[in-house]
Biopython code that builds the backbone (N, CA, C, O; Angstrom):
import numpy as np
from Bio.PDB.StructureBuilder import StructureBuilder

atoms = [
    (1, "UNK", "N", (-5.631, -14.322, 5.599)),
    (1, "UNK", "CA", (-4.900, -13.255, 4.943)),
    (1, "UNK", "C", (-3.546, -13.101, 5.635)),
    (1, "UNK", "O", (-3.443, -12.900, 6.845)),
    (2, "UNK", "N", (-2.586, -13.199, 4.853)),
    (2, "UNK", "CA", (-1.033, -12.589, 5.690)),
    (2, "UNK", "C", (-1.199, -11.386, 6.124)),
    (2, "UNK", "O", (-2.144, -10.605, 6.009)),
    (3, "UNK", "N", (0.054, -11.285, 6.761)),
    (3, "UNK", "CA", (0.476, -10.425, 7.243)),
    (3, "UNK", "C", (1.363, -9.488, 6.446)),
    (3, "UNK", "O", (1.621, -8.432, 7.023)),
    (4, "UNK", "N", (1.936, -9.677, 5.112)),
    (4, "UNK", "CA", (2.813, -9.257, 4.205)),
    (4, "UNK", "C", (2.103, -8.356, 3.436)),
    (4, "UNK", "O", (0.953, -8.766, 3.278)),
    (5, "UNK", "N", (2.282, -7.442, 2.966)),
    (5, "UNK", "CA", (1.608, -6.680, 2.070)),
    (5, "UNK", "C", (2.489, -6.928, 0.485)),
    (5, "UNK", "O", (3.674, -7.199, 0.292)),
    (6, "UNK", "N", (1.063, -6.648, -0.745)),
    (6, "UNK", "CA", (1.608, -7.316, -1.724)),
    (6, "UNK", "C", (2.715, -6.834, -2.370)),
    (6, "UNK", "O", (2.749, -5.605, -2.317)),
    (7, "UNK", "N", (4.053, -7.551, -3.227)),
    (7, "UNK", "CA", (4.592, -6.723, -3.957)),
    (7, "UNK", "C", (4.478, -5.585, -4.673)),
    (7, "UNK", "O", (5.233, -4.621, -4.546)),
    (8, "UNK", "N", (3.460, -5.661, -5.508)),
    (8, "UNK", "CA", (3.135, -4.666, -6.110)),
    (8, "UNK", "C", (1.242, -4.384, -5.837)),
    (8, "UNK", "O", (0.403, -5.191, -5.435)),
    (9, "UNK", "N", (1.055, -2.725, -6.300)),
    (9, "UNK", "CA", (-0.353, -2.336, -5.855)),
    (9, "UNK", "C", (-0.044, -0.897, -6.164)),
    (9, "UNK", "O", (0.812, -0.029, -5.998)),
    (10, "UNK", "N", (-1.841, -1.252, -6.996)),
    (10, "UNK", "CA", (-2.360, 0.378, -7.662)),
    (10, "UNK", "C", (-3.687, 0.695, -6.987)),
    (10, "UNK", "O", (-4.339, -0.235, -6.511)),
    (11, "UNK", "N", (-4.092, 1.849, -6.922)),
    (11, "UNK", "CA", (-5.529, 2.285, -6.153)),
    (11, "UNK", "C", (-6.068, 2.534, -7.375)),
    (11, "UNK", "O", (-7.281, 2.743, -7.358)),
    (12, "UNK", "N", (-5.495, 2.577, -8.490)),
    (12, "UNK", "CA", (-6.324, 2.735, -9.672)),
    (12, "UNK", "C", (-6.823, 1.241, -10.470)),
    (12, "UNK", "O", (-6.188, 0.378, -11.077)),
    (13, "UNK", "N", (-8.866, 1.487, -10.002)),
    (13, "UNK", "CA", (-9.039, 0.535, -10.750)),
    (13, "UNK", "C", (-9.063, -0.332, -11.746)),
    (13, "UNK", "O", (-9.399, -1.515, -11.682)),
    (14, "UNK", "N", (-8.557, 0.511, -13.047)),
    (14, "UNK", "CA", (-8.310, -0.194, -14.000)),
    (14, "UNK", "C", (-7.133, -0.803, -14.253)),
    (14, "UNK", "O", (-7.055, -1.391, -15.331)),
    (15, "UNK", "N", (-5.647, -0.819, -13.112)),
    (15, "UNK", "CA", (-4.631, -1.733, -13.021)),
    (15, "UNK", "C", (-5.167, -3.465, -12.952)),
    (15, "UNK", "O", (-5.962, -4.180, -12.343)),
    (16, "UNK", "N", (-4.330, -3.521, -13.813)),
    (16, "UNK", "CA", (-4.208, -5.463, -12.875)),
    (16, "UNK", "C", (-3.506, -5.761, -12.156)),
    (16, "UNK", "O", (-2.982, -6.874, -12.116)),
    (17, "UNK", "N", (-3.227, -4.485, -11.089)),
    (17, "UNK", "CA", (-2.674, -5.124, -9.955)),
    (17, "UNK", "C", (-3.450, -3.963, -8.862)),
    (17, "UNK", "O", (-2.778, -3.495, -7.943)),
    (18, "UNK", "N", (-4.757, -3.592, -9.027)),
    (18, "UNK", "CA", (-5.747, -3.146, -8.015)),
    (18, "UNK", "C", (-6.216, -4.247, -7.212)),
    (18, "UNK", "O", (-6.881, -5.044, -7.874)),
    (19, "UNK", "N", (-6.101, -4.500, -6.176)),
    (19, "UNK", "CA", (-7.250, -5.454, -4.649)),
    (19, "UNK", "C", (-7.514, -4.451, -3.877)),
    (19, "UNK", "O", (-6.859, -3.800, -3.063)),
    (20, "UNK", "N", (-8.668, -4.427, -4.293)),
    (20, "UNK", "CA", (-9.655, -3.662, -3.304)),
    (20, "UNK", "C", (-9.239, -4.340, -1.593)),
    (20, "UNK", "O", (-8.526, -3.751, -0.781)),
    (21, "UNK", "N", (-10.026, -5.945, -1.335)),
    (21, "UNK", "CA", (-9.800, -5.983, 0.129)),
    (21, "UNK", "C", (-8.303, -5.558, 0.370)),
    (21, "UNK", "O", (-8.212, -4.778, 1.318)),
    (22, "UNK", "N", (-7.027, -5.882, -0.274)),
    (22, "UNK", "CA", (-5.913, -5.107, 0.388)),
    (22, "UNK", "C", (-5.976, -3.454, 1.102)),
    (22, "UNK", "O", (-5.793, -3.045, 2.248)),
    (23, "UNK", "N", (-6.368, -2.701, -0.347)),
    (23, "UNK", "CA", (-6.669, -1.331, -0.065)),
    (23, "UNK", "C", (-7.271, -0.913, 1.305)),
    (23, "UNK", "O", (-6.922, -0.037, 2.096)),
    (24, "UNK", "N", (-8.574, -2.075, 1.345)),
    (24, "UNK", "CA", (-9.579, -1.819, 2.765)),
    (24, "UNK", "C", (-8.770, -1.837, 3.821)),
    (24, "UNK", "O", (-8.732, -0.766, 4.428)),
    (25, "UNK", "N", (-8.007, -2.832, 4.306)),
    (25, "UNK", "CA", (-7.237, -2.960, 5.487)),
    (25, "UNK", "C", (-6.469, -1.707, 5.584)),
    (25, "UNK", "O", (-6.524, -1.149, 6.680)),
    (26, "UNK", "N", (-5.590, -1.014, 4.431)),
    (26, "UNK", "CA", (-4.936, 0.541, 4.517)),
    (26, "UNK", "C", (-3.519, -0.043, 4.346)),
    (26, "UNK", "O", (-3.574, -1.203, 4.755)),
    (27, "UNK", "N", (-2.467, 0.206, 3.987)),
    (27, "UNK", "CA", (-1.439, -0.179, 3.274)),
    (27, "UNK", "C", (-0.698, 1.890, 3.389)),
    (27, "UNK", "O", (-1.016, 3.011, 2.992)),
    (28, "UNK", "N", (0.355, 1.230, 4.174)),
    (28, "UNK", "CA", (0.974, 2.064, 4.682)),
    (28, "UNK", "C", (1.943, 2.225, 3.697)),
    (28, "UNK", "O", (1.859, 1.255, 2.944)),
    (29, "UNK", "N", (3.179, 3.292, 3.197)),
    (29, "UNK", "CA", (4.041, 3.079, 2.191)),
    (29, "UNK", "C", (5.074, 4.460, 3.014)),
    (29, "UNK", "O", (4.730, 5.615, 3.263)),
    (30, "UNK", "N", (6.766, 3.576, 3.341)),
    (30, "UNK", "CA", (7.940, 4.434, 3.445)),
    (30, "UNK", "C", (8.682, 4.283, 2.311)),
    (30, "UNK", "O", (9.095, 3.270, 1.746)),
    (31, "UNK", "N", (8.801, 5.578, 2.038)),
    (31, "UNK", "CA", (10.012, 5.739, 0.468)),
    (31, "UNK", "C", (10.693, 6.708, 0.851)),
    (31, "UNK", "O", (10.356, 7.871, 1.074)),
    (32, "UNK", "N", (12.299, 5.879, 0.971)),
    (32, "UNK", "CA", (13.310, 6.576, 1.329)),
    (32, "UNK", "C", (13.640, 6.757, 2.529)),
    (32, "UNK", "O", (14.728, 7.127, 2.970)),
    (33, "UNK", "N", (12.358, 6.401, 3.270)),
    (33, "UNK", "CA", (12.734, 6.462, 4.930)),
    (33, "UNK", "C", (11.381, 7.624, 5.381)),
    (33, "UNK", "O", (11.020, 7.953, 6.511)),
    (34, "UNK", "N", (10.843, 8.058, 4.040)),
    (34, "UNK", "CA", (9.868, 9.217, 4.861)),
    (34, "UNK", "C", (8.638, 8.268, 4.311)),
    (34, "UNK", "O", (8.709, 7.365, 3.476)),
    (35, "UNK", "N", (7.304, 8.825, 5.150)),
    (35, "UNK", "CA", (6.017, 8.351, 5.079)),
    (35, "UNK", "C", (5.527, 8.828, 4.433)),
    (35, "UNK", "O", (5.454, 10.017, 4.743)),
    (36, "UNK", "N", (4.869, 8.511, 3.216)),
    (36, "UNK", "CA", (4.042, 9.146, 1.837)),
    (36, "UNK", "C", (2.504, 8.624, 1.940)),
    (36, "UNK", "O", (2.123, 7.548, 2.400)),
    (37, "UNK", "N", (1.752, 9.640, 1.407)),
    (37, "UNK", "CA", (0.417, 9.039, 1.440)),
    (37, "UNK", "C", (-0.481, 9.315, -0.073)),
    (37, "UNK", "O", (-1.566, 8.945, -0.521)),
    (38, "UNK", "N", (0.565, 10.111, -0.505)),
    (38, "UNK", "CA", (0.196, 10.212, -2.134)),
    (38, "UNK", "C", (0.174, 9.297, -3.355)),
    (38, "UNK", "O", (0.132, 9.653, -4.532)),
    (39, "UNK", "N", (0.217, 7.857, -2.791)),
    (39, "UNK", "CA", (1.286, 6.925, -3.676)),
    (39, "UNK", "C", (0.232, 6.494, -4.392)),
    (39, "UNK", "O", (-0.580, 5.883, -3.696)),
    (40, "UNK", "N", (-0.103, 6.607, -5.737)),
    (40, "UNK", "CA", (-0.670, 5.998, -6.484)),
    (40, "UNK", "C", (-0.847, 4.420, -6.546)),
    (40, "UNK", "O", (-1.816, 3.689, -6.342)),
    (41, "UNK", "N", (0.813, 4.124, -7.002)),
    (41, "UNK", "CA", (1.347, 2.723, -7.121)),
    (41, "UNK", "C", (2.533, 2.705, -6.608)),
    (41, "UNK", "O", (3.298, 3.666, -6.532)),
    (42, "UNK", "N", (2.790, 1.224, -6.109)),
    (42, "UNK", "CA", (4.038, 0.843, -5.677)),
    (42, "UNK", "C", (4.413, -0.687, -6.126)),
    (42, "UNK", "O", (3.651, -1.653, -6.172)),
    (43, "UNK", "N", (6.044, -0.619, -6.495)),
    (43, "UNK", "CA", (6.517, -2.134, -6.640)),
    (43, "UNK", "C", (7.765, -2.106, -5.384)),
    (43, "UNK", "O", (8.607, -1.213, -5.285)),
    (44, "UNK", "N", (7.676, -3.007, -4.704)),
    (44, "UNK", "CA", (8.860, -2.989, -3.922)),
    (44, "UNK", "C", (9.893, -3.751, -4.343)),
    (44, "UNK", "O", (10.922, -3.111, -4.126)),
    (45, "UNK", "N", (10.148, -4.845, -4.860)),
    (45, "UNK", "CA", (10.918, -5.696, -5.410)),
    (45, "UNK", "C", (11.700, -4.976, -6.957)),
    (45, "UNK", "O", (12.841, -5.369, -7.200)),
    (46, "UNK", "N", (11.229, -4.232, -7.668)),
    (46, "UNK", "CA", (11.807, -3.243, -8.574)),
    (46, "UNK", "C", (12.049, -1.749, -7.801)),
    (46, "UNK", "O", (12.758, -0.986, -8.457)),
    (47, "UNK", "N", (11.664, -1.331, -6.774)),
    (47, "UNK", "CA", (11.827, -0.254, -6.313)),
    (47, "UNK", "C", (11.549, 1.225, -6.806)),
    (47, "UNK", "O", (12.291, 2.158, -7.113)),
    (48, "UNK", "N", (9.979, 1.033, -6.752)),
    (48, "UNK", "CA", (9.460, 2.749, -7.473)),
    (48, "UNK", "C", (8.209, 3.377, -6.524)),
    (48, "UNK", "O", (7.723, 2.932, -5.484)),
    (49, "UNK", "N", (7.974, 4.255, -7.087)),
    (49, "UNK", "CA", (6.547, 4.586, -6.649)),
    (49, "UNK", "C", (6.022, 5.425, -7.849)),
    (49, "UNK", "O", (6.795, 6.109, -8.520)),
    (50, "UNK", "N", (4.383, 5.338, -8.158)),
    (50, "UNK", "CA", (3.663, 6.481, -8.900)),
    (50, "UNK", "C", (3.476, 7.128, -8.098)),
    (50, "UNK", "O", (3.177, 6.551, -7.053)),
    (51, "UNK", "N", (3.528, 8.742, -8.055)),
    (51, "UNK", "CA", (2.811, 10.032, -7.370)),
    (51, "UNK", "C", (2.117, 10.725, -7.640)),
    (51, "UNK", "O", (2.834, 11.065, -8.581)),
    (52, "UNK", "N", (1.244, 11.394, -7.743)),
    (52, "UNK", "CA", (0.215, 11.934, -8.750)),
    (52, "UNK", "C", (1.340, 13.232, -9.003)),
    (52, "UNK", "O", (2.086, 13.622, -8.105)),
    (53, "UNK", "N", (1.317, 13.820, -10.390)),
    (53, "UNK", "CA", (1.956, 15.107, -10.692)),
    (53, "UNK", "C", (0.945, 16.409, -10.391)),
    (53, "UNK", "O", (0.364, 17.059, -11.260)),
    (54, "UNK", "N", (0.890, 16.593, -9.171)),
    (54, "UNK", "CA", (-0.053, 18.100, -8.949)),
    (54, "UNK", "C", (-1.428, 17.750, -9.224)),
    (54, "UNK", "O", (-1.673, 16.609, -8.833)),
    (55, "UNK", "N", (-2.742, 18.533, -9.943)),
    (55, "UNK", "CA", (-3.393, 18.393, -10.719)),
    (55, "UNK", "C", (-4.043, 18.350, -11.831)),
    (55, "UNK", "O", (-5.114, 18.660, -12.353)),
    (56, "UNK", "N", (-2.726, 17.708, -12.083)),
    (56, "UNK", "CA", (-2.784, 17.292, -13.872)),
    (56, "UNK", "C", (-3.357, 16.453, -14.292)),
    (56, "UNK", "O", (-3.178, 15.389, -13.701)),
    (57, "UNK", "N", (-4.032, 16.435, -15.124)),
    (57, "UNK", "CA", (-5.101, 14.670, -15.704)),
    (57, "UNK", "C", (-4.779, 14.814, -17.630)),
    (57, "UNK", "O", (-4.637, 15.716, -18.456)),
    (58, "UNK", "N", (-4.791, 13.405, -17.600)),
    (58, "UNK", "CA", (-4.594, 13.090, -19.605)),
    (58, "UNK", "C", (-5.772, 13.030, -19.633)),
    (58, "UNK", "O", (-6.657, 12.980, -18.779)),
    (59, "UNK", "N", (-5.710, 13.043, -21.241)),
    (59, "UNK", "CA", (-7.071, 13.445, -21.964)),
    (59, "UNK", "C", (-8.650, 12.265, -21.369)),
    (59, "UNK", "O", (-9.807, 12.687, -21.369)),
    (60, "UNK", "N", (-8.379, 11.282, -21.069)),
    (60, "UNK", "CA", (-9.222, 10.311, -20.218)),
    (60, "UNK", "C", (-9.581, 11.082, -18.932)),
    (60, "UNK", "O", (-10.796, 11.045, -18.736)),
    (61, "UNK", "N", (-8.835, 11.834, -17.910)),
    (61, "UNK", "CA", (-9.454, 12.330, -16.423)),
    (61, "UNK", "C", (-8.630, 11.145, -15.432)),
    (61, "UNK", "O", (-9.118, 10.632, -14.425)),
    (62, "UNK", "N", (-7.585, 10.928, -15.862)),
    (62, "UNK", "CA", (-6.914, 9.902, -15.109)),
    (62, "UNK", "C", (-5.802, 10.812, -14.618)),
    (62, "UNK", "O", (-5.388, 11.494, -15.555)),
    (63, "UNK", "N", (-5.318, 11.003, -13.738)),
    (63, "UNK", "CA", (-3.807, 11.929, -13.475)),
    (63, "UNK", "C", (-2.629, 11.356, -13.866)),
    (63, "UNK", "O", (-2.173, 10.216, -13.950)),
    (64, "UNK", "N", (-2.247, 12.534, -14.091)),
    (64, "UNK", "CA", (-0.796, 12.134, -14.235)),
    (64, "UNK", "C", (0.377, 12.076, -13.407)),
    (64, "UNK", "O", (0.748, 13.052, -12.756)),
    (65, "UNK", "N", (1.027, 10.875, -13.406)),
    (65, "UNK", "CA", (1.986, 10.553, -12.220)),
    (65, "UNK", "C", (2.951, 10.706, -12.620)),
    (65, "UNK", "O", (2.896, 10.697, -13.849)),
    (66, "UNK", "N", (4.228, 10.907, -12.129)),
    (66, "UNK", "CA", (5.806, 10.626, -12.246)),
    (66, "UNK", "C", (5.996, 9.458, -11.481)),
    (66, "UNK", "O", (5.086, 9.051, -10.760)),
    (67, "UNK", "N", (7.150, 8.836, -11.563)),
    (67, "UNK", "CA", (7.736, 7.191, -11.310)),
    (67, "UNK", "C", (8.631, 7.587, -10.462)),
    (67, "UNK", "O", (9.457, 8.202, -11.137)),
    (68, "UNK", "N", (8.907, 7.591, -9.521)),
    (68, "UNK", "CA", (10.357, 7.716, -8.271)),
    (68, "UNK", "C", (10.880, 6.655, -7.828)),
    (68, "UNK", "O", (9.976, 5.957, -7.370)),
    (69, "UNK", "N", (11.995, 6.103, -7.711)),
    (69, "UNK", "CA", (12.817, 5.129, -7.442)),
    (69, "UNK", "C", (13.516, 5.197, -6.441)),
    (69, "UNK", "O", (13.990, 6.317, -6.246)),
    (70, "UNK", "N", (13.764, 4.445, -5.735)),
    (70, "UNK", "CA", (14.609, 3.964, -4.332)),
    (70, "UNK", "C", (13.994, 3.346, -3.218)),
    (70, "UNK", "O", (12.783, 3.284, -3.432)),
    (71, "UNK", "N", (14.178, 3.053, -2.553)),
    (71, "UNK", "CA", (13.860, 1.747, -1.416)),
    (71, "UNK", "C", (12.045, 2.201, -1.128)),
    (71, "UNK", "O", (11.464, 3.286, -1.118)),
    (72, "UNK", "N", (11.642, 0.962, -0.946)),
    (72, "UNK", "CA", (10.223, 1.185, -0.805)),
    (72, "UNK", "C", (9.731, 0.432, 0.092)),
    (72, "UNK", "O", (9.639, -0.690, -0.405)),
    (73, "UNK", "N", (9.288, 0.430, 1.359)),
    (73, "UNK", "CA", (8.620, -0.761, 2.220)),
    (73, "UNK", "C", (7.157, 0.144, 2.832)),
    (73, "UNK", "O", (7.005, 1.294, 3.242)),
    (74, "UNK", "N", (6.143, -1.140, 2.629)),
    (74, "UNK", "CA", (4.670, -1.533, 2.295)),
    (74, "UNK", "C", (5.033, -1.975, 4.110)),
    (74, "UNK", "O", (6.042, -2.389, 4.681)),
    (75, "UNK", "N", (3.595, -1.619, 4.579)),
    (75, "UNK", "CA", (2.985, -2.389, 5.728)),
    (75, "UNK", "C", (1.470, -1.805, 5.830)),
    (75, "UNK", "O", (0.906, -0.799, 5.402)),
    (76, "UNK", "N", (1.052, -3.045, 6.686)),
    (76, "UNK", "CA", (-0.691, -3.064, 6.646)),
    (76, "UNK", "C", (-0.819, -1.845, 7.853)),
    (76, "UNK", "O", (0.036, -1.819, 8.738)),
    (77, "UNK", "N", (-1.507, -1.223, 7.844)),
    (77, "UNK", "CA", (-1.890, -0.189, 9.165)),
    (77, "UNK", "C", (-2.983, -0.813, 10.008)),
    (77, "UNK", "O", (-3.269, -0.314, 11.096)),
    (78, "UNK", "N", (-3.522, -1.747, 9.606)),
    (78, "UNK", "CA", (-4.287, -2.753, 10.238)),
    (78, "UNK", "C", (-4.463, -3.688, 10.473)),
    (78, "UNK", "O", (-5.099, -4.108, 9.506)),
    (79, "UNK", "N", (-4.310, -4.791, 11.446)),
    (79, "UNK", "CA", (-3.827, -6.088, 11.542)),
    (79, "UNK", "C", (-5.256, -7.148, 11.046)),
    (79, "UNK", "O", (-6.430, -6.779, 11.056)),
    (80, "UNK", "N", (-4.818, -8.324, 10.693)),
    (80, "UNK", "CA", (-5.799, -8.974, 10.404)),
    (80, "UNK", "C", (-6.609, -9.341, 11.200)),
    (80, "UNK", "O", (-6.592, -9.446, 12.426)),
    (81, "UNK", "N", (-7.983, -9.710, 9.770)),
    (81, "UNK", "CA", (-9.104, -9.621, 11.443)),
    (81, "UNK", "C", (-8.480, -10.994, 12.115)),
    (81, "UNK", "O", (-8.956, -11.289, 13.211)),
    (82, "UNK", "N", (-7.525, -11.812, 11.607)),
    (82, "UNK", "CA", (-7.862, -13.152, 12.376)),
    (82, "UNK", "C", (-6.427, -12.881, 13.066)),
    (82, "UNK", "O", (-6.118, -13.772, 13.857)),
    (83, "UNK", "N", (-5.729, -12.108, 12.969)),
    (83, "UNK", "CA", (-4.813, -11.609, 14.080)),
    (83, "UNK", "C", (-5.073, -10.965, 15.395)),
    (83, "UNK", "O", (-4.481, -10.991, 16.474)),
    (84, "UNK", "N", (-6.077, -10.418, 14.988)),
    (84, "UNK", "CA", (-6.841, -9.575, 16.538)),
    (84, "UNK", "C", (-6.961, -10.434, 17.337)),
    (84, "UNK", "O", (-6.573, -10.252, 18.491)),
    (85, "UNK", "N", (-7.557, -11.656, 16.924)),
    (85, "UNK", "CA", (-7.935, -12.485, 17.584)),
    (85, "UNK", "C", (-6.785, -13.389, 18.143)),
    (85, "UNK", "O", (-6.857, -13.690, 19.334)),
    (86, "UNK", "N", (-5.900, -13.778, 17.523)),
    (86, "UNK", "CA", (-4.805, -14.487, 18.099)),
    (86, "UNK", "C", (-4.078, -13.238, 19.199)),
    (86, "UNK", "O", (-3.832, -13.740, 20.296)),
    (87, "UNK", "N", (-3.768, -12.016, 19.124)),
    (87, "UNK", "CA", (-3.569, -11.474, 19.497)),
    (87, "UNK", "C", (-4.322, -11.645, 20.950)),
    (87, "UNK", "O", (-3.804, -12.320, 21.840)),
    (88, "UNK", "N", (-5.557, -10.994, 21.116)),
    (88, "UNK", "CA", (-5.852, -10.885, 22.385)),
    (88, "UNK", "C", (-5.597, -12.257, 22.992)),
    (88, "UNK", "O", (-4.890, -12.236, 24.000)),
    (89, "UNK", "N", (-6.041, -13.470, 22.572)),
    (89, "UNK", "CA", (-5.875, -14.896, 22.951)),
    (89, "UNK", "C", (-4.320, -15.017, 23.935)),
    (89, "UNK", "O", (-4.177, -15.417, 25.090)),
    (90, "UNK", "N", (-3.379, -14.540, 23.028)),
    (90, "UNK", "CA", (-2.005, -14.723, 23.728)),
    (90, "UNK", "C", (-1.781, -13.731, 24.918)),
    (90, "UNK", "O", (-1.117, -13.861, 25.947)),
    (91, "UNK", "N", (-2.382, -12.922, 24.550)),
    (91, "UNK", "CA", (-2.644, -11.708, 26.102)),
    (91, "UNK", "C", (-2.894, -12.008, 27.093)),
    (91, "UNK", "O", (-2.343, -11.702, 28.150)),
    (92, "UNK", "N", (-4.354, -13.093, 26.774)),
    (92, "UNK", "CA", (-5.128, -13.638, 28.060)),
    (92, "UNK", "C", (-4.008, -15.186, 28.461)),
    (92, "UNK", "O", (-4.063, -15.512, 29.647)),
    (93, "UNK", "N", (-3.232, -15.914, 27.711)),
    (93, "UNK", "CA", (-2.558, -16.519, 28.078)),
    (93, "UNK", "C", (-1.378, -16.198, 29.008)),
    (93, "UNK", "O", (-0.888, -16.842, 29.936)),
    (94, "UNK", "N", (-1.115, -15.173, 28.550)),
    (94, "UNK", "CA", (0.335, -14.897, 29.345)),
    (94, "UNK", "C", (-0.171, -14.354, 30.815)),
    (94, "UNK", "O", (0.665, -14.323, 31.718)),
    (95, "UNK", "N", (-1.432, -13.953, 31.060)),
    (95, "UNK", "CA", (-2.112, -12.741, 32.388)),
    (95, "UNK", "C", (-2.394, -14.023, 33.185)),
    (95, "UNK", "O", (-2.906, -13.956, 34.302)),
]
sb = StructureBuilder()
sb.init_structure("model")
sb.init_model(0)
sb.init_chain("A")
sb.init_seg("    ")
for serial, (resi, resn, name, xyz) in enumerate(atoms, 1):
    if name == "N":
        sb.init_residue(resn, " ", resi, " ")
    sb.init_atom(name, np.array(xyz, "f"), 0.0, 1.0, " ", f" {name:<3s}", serial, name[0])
structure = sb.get_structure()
């Protein structure tokens, strides 16, 4: 697994662009420079985010989001499992 988190990503399962194992690792999201944790969806390469609007839901029980635009950068909050491992490895190399 990289280290890159994907262009785009929804926590809502019925997107085709939901991955669960991404989600698992935790996927961090700065918009605008501040740290959000409300983010529905994100594209970074078009530059948006979904937010949920309060607690509002359409007639399905799905919420309703607004779309916000401007700079967006994605990172994993958890390193890969096969990074841990290179990780400590280079630790014990350098000691």
């Amino acid at each position: 697994m990289t280290d890159t988190p994907p262009d785009r990503l929804s926590i809502n399962p019925r997107s085709p662009h939901f991955d669960q194992p991404v989600l698992e690792r935790g996927i961090g999201i700065r918009f605008k420079g501040v740290e959000r944790n409300d983010v529905e969806e994100y594209s970074i390469s078009e530059g948006w985010i979904r937010v949920a609007l309060g607690k509002k839901v359409d007639r399905k029980g799905q919420p309703l989001t607004i779309k916000l635009t401007g700079p967006v950068e994605a990172y994993f909050q958890t390193p890969a499992e096969g990074a841990e491992a290179a990780d400590e490895a280079a630790k014990g190399d350098d000691a």
